[in-house]
C-alpha positions as CSV (number, residue, x, y, z in Angstrom):
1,X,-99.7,194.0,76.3
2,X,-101.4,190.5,75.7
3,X,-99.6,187.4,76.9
4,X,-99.4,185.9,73.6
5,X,-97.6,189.3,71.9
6,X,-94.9,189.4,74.7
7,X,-94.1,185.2,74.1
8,X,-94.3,186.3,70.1
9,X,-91.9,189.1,70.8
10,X,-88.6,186.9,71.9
11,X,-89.4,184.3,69.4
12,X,-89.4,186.8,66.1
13,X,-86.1,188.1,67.7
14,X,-84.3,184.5,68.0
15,X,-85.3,183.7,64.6
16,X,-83.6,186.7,63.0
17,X,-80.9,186.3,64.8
18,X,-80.7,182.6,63.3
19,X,-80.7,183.7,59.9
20,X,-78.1,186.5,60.8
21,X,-75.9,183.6,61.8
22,X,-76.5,181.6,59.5
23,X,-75.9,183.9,56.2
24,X,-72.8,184.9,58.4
25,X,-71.5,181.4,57.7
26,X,-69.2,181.1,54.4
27,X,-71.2,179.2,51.8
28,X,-74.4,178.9,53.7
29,X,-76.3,181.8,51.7
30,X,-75.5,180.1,48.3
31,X,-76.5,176.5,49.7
32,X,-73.1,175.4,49.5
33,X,-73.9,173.6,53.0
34,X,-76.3,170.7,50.9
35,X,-75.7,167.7,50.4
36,X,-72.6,166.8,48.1
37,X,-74.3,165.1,45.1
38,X,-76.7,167.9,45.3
39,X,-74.5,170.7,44.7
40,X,-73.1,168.5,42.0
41,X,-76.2,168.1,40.5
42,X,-76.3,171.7,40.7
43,X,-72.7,172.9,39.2
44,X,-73.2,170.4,36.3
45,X,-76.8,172.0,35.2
46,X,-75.3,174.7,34.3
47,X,-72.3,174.1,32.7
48,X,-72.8,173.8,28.4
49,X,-71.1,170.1,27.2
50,X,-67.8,170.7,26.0
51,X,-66.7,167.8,23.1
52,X,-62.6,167.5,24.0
53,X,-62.5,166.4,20.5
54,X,-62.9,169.5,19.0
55,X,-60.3,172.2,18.9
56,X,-60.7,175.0,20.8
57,X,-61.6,178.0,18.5
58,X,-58.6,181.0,19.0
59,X,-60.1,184.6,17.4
60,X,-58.3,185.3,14.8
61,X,-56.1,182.5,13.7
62,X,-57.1,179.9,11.5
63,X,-55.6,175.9,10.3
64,X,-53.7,176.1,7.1
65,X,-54.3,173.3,5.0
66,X,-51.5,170.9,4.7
67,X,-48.4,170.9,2.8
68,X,-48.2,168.9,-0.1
69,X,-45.9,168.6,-2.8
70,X,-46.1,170.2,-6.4
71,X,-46.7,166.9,-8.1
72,X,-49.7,166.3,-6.1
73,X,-51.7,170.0,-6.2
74,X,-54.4,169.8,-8.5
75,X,-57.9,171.8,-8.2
76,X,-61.0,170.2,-8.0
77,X,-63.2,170.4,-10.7
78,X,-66.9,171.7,-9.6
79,X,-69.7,169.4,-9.4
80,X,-71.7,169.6,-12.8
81,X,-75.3,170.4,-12.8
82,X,-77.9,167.8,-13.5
83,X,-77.6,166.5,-17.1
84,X,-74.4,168.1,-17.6
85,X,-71.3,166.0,-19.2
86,X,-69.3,164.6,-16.0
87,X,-65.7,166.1,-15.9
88,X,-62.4,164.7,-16.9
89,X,-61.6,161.5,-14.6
90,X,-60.1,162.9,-11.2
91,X,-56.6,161.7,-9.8
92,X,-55.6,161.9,-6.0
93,X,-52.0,162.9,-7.9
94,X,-50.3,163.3,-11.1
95,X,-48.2,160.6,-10.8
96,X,-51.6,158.7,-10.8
97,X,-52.6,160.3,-13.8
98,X,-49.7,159.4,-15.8
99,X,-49.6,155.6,-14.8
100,X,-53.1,155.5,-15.9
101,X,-51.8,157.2,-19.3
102,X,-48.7,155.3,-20.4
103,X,-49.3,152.5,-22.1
104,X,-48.4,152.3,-25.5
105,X,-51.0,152.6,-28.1
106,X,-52.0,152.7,-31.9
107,X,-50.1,155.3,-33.5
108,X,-51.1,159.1,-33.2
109,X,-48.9,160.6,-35.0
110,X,-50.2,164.2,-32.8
111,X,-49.1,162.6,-29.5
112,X,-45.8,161.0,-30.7
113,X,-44.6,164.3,-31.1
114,X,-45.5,165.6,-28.0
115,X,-44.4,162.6,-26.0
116,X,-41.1,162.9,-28.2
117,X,-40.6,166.3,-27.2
118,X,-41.3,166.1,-23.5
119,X,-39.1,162.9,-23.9
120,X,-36.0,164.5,-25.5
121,X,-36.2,168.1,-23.7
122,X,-37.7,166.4,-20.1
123,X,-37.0,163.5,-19.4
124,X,-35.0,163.9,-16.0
125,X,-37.7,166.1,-14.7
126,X,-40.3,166.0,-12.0
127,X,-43.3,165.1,-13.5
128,X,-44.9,168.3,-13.1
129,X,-41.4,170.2,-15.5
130,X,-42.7,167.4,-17.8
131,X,-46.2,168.9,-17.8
132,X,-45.1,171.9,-18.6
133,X,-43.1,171.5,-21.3
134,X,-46.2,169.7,-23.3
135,X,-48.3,172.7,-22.1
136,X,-45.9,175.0,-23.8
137,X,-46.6,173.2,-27.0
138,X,-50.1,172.8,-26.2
139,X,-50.6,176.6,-26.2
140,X,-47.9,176.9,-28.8
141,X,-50.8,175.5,-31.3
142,X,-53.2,177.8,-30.2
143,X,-51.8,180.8,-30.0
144,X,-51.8,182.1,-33.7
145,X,-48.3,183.1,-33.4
146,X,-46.6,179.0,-34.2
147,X,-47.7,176.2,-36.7
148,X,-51.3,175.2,-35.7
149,X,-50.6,171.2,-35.0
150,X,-48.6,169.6,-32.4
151,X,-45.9,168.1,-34.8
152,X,-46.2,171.4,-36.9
153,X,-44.7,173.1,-33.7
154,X,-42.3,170.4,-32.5
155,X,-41.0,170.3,-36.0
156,X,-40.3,174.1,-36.8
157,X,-37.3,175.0,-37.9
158,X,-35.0,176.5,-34.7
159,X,-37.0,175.6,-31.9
160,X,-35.8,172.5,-30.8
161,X,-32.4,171.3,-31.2
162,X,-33.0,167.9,-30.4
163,X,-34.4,167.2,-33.9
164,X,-32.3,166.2,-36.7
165,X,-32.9,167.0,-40.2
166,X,-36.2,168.0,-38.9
167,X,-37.6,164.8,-37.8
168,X,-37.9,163.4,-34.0
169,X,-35.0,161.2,-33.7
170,X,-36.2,157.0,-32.8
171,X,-36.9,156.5,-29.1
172,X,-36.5,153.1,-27.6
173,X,-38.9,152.4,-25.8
174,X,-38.6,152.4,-21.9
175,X,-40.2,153.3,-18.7
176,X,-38.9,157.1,-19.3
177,X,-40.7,157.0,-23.0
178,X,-43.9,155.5,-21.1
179,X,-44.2,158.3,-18.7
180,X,-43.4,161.3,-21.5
181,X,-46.4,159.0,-23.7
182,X,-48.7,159.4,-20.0
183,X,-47.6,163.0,-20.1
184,X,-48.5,163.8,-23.4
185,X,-52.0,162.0,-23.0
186,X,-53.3,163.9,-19.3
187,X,-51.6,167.5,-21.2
188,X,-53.7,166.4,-24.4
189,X,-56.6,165.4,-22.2
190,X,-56.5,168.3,-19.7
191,X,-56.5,165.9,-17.1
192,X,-54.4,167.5,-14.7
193,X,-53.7,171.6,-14.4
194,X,-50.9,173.3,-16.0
195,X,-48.1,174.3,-13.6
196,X,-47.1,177.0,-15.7
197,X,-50.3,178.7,-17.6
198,X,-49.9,180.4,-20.8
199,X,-46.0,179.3,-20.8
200,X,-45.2,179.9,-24.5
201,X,-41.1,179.6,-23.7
202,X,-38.5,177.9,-21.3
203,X,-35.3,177.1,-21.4
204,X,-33.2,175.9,-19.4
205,X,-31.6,177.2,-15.9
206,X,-27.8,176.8,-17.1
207,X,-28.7,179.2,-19.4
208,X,-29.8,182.9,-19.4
209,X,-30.7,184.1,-22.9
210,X,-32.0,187.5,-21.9
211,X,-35.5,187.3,-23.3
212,X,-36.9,189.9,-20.8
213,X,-40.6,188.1,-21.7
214,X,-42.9,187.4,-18.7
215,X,-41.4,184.8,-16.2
216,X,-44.5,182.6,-15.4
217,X,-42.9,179.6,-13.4
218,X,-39.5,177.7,-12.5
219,X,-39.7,174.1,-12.0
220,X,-37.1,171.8,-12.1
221,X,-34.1,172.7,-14.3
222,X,-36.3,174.7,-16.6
223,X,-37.8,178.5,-16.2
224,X,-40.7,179.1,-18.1
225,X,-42.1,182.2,-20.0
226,X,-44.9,183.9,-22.1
């Protein structure tokens, strides 16, 4: 055996034995021994960026929108297409819509009887009771089965019982008259959706007449049916 394999020999074994030792060590395998800003470095290369801002997602839950009350639910109307006619004026609530509504105007003789209906059967209402009530006579008129004008179905004989000697008696005007006048105008204008769709009846809660028709909304003191 050469001089130079039997110096090698020793050597090869004291550096395996190094590397033993040294993978032996916790942490020294995975270079945890570095320098600190270098494992750092490391660590933060591959970790994604997180935004706190954001929630964090949980499977199979979801936000629900938030509550709101029934004077202010409206739908939004779609966006037309190009060229199309824009859509009815939008209102962040229907409160809004019927301030924009109410001031007096020339006389219509079609929206002094609705506004004298909703006035005389509505009046202490929410807003949205009062919207319903002009929708009932709304759909009243188009549903072949009552007069065909507004005033044709406020005025029909046994309907209302607020009339007398089947006229609308003379409202003074008032802040209550100005709002049933803005209610008339957004139900006339289809401004704002009807809380009770199709309604062709209501009466009031005090009362149970035993119609056994189609119960399609209660709001307020009223119950509403088709």
């Amino acid at each position: 055996m050469s001089r130079f394999f039997s110096a090698a020999v020793p050597a090869v074994a004291f550096l395996g034995i190094t590397a033993l030792a040294a993978a032996s060590v916790p942490g020294k395998a995975l270079g945890l021994d570095r320098a600190p800003e270098f494992v750092s470095a490391a660590v933060s290369a591959t970790v994604p960026d997180i935004n706190p801002s954001l929630p964090t997602p949980v499977p199979g839950t979801f936000t629900p929108a938030t509550d709101v009350a029934p004077d202010e639910v409206h739908v939004a109307t779609a966006t037309p297409a190009e060229g199309a006619n824009p859509p009815a004026e939008e209102f962040a609530s229907l409160a809004e819509a019927v301030d924009a509504n109410d001031a007096p105007g020339a006389g219509d003789d079609e929206l002094e009887c609705l506004a004298g209906a909703v006035y005389f059967e509505a009046k202490g209402e929410p807003l949205s009771g009062q919207l319903a009530v002009a929708n009932v006579i709304l759909n009243r008129t188009e549903s072949g089965r009552f007069p065909h004008s507004i005033c044709g179905v406020v005025r029909q004989p046994g309907q209302f019982s607020f009339l007398r000697g089947g006229h609308i008696p003379e409202i003074r005007s008032g802040a209550q008259y100005r709002t049933a006048l803005g209610v008339a105008r957004v139900a006339m204008d289809k401004e704002w959706d009807n809380p009770a769709p199709d309604a062709l009846f209501f009466h009031a809660r005090r009362v149970s007449p035993g119609w056994g028709k189609p119960r399609v909304a209660a709001i307020g003191n009223h119950i509403f049916y088709r």
